[in-house]
N, C-alpha and C positions, 0 to 999 in steps of 0.2 A: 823348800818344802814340796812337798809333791804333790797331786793330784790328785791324791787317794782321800776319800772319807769315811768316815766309820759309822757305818749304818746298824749296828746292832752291838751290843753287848751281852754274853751269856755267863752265867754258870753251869758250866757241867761237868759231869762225874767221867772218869775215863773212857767207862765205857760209852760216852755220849761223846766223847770227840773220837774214838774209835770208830763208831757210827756214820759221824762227816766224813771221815776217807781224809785225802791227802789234798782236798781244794781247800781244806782251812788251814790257811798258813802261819795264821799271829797266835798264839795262845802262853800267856802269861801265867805260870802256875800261880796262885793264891798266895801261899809264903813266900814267895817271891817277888811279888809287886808292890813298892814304897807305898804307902799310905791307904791299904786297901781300905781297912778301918773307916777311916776318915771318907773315903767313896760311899760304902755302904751308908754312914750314918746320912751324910746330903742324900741322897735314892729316899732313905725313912724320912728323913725331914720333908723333903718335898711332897712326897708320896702324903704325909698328915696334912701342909697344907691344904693340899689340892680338895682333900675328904672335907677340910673345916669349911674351904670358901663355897663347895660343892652342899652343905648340909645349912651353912647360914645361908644361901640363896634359895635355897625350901621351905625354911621357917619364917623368910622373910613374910611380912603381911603382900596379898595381891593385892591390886590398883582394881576400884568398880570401874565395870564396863557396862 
């Protein structure tokens, strides 16, 4: 395996990788890529997490000081 890591993930529309130029070299078309589906929905899941344990540690009661 190589050395390379994947520092970002995008969506974007043709003309938005037209924009990048030619230094973006990996790009997976959409109906092309096995189990997009299934990516997106883990991004939503996690994404709901993060809002639930983010809004129960608000509501939580504070400690007197």
């Amino acid at each position: 395996m190589s050395g390379d890591r994947i520092v970002a993930v995008g969506l974007l529309t043709e003309q938005e990788l037209h924009l990048l130029g030619a230094g973006f070299d990996r790009v997976w078309p959409v109906d092309q890529a096995p189990c997009f589906e299934g990516l997106l929905a883990a991004i939503d899941e996690a994404d709901r997490k993060l809002w639930r344990e983010r809004n129960e540690g608000r509501d939580a009661p504070q400690g007197q000081g």
